[in-house]
C-alpha positions, 0 to 999 in steps of 0.5 A: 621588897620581901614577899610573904609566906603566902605570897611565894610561889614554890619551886616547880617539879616538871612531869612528863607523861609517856602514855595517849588516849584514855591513860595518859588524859587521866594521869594528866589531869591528875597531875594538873588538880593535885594541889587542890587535894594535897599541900605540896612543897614543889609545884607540879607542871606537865613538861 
């Protein structure tokens, strides 16, 4: 069975963070939310 455009999930870019407290939470959850802001062609996962 062939899936859909809007059906597939896209490849995965793993990111990892050096950073702690304040810096590293914030580039973390930017990282988590941005495909609500931009339509990326890869899907970004915290490593």
């Amino acid at each position: 069975m062939e899936q859909r455009d809007s059906e597939r999930v896209p490849p995965t870019l793993g990111i990892g963070l050096i950073g702690y407290a304040f810096m590293g939470a914030a580039h973390s959850q930017g990282w988590r939310t941005v495909g609500r802001a931009f339509d990326l062609p890869l899907r970004p996962v915290l490593a």
